[in-house]
N, C-alpha and C positions, 0 to 999 in steps of 0.2 A: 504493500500500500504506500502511495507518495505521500510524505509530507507533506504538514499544513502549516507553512510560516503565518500567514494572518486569513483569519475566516471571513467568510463576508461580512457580518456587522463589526467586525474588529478593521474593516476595510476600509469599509464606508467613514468610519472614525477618521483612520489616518488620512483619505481623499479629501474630507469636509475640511480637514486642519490645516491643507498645505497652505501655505502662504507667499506673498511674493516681501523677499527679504532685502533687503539694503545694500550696500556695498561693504560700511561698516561693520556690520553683523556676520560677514562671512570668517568662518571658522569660532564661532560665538559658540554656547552651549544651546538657544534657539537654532542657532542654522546646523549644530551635530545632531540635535535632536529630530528633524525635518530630513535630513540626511539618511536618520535612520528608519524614518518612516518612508521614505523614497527607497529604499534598499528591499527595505521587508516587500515592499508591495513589487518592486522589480520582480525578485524572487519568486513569490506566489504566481505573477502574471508567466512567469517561465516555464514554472511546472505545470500551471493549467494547460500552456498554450502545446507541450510538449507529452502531455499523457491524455490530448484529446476532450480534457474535461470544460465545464462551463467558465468562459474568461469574464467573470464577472469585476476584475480589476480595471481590464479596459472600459466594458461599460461605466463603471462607478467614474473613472478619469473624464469621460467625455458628457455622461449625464451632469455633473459636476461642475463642466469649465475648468478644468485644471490643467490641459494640455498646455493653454499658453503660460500659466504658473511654472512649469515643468521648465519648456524654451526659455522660458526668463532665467530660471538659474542656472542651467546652461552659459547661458552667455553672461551672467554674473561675474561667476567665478573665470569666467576668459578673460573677461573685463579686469579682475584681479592680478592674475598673475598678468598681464600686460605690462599696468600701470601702478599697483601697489607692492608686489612679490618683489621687485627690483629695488627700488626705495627703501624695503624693507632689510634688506641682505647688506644696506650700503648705511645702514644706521648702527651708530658707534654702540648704544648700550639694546641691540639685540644681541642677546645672548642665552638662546633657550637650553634650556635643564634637557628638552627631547625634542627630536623633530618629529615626532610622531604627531598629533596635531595639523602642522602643517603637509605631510605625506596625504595625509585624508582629504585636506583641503587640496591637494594638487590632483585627488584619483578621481573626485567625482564628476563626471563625465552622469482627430475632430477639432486642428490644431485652430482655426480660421484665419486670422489675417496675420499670425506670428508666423508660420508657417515661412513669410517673406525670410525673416528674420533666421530661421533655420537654416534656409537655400546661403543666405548672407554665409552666416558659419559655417555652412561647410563648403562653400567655396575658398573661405580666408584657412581652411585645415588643408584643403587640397593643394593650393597652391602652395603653400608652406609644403609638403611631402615634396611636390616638384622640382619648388629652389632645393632643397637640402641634399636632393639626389643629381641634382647638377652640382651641385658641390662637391659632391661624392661624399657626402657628412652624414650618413643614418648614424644612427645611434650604436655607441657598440656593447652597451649592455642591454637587459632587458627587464621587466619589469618581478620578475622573479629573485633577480638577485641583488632587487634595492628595498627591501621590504625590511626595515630595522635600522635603527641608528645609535650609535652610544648614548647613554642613559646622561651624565650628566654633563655640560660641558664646561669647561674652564677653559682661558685664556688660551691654552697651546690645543687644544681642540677645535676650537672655534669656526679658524679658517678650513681646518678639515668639512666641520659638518655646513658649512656654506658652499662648499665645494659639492658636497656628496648632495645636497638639494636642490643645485643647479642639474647635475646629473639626472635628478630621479626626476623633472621638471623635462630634461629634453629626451628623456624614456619617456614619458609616459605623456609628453604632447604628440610624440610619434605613435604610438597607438589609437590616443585619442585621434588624431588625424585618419587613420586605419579606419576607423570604426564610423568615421563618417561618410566615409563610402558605402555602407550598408544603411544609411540614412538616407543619400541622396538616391542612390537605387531606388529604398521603397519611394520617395517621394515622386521621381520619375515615372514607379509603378501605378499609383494612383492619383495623380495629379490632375484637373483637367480645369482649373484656371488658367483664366489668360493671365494675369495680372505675375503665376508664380512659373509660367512656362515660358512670358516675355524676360521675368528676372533670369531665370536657367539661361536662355537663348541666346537675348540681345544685351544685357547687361553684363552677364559674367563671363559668356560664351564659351559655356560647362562642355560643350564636345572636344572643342580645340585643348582643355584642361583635361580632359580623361584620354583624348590621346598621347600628348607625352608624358601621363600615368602609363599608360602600356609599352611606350617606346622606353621608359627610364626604369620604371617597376623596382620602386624603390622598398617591397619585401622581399625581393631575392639579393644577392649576392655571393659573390666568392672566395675563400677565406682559405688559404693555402690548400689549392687546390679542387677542393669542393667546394660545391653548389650548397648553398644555406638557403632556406626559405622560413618567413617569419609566421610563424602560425602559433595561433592559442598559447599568444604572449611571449615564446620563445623564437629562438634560430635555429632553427632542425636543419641537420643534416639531411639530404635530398640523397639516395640511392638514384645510381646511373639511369636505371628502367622508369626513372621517375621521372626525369626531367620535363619532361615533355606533358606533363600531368598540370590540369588547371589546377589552379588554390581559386580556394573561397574569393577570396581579394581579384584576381583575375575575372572570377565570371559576375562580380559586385560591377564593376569597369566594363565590358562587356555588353554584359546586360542594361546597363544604365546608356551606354551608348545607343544601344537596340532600340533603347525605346525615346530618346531623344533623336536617332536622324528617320526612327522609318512611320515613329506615330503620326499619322494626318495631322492633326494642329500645330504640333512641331517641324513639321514640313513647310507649312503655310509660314511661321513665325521666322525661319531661320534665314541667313543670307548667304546661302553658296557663293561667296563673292572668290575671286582669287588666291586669295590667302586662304580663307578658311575652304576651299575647295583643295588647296594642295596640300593642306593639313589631316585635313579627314582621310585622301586617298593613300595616305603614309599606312593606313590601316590594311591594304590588301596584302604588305607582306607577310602581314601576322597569323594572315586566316590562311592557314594552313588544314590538309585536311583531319591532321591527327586534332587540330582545337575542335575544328566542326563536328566532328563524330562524339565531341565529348559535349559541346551547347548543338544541338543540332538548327538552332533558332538562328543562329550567325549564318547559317546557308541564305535567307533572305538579306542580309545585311551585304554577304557577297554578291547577292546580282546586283545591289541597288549600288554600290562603289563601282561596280563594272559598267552601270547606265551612265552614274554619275561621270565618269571617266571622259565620256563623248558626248557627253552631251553639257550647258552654260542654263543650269537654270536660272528663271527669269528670278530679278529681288522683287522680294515680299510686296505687295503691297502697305505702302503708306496707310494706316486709320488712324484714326481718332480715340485713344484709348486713354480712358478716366482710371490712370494704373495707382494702385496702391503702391506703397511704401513702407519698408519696414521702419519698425519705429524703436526697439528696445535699445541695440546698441548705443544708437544716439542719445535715446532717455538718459540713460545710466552715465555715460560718460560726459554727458550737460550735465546734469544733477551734478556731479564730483569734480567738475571741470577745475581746477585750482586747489582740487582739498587731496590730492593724491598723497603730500608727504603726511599732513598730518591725518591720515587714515591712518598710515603705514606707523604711525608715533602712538598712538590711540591703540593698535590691535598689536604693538610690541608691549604695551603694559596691560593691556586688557584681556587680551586673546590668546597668545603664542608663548605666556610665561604661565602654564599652568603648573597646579601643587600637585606632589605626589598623591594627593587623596584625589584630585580630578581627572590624573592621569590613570589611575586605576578604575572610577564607576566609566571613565569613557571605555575601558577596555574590555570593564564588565557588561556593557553593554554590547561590545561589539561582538563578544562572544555570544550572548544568547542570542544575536542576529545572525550570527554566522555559526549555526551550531553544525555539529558530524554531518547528521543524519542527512541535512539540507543542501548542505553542499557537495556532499557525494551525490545527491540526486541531480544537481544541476551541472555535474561533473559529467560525461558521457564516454571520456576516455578514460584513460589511464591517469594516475598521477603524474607529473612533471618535477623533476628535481630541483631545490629551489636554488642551486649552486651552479649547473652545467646544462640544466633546462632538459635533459634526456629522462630517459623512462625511469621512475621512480617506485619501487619496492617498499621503502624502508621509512617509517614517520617516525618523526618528535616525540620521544615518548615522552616528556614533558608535558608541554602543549597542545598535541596530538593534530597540531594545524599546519607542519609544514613538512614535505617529503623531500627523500635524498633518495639516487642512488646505491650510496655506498657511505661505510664511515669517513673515508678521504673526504668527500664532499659536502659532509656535515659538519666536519671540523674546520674546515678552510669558509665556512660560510657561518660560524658562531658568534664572529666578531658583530657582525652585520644580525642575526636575529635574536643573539641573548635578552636585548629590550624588549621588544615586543612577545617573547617568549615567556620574561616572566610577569609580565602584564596579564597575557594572554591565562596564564597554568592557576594565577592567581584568581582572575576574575570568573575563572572556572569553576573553580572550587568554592568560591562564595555564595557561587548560584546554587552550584551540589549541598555546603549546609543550610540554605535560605529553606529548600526543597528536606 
């Protein structure tokens, strides 16, 4: 039988509660608490939507109006690390006891007219994957093996743990960026305003951007010798007979193209002009038939790049179109226009300096969120080792939340989880005699 992270009326609770939060308030114990009512109710929505059963989470979110709540903190916390996380890192008396805190604030990750605002974000993630892989700069850890940091810090640590938060900030804006690809897909898949398929089209000009995603394909690389591909958080080693195998991330790109160049209103909106006509045709040497046998949908996409090829479609028609506008970004960043340093003054005394006694109920709580039973259910593979990102055997017997390989890779990776391990063993056992 699945797990029940939250019941229906324990649902409807947390849906009714969320709220749209501040910029000051982020990483507050209202916005950890909100956090973890967004978690629990992820969760639930996962296991329903994966064991078939009734998705009363979605319902309750859109009966609700909560979707554009949801977008808004989304792009909160983007808005954050931009403009506050930087100021923050560069202030003489930040000095936190843990960066745990801050790690949380960096992980979290029937919409109507925010929906603009979503297209906005994940345009501004995609693009970011694109420059960094022209850079040839991904990231060289992963997010597996930045989960922990020293417990207290003093003076000759410091610069250490500002360092290791810049790191775990450009791990896991590179996932996040990942992960917006399967956002822009679905919006692609059900989309059929004008107003959010003019912003895709003539605004951001999303095809020309998911093309050199697939010409750069900034989840793959090669690392003496071997082919690595980034999946389910880590760098996997790619066996030979694999190569040629789509990932997730590949047919996210793909597909999202499929349905931006061959959907009729997308057709009509788009301007094959020159450029982006020689842009798009970059795509016929991808489609090979080992991909098509694997999307067999890309078979329509190759005759329409072979029409396209001979033939100057006409541009779009000129109208008249009363287009919305997204509005959050701007909100937030007018509202804070000038107050960026002293947010960043405010939430180093308020927020980021928590006590040993706050650092344990957050941890206590994050444990009964994240309990065994639940997250092996949302787990479908194997475990991942939290040190070398390979197949993992062997758990924490501590904490019982983090997998290894082997002893080598548990010991070489202790420095980095002993914190949050005994947070974690602690807040455990609290709940065990609470119970």
């Amino acid at each position: 039988m699945d797990p029940c992270v939250v019941l229906p009326g324990e649902g409807e609770g947390y849906v009714r509660g969320l709220e749209t939060l501040t910029l000051r308030e982020v990483g507050s114990h209202r916005w950890f608490r909100q956090h973890e009512y967004v978690e629990k109710l992820n969760m639930q929505a996962i296991i329903s939507a994966s064991s078939a059963h009734d998705e009363y989470i979605k319902e309750l979110l859109v009966a609700h109006g909560k979707i554009p709540t949801l977008i808004h903190e989304l792009i909160l916390v983007e808005v954050w690390k931009q403009k506050v996380f930087p100021i923050l890192c560069q202030l003489q008396d930040f000095n936190p006891k843990s960066t745990f805190p801050l790690y949380m604030v960096d992980s979290c990750e029937a919409a109507d007219d925010s929906v603009l605002d979503l297209v906005d974000y994940c345009h501004r993630k995609l693009t970011l994957l694109v420059s960094r892989a022209s850079r040839d700069d991904p990231p060289t850890q992963d997010r597996h093996s930045l989960a922990g940091s020293p417990g207290g810090a003093s003076s000759m640590q410091l610069l250490h743990l500002l360092q290791e938060l810049q790191i775990q900030n450009a791990a896991l804006e590179f996932e996040i960026s990942l992960k917006a690809l399967s956002v822009l897909r679905y919006i692609t898949d059900h989309t059929d305003s004008i107003s959010v398929i003019n912003r895709m089209l003539c605004t951001h000009n999303m095809p020309c951007v998911l093309v050199q995603l697939i010409d750069c394909c900034p989840w793959s690389r090669y690392r003496a010798g071997e082919v690595e591909k980034y999946m389910n958080g880590t760098w996997q080693k790619i066996s030979p007979e694999d190569h040629l195998r789509m990932s997730k991330l590949d047919g996210q790109v793909w597909l999202s193209l499929y349905n931006l160049l061959l959907k009729e209103d997308c057709q009509r909106k788009y301007d094959f002009n020159n450029f982006n006509k020689n842009q798009i045709l970059k795509l016929r040497s991808f489609l090979t038939e080992v991909l098509i046998d694997q999307l067999p949908n890309l078979l329509s996409l190759q005759h329409f790049l072979a029409h396209l090829s001979i033939t100057d479609p006409a541009p779009p028609k000129k109208e008249l179109i009363l287009e919305q506008v997204p509005e959050m970004w701007n909100h937030i960043v007018h509202q804070n226009a000038g107050k960026w340093k002293a947010i960043a003054k405010y939430q180093v005394k308020e927020t980021f300096n928590p006590s040993e006694n706050d650092l344990r109920q957050q941890a206590q709580r994050l444990a009964q969120t994240y309990s065994l039973d639940v997250m092996e259910s949302l787990i479908p593979e194997k475990p991942k080792c939290g040190c070398c990102g390979g197949e993992a055997s062997k758990r924490c017997s501590r904490c019982q939340g983090e997998w290894y390989c082997n002893r080598q890779c548990q010991v070489k990776h202790w420095s980095k989880h002993k914190t949050a391990c005994k947070l974690m063993a602690e807040a455990s056992e609290e709940i065990v005699n609470k119970h």
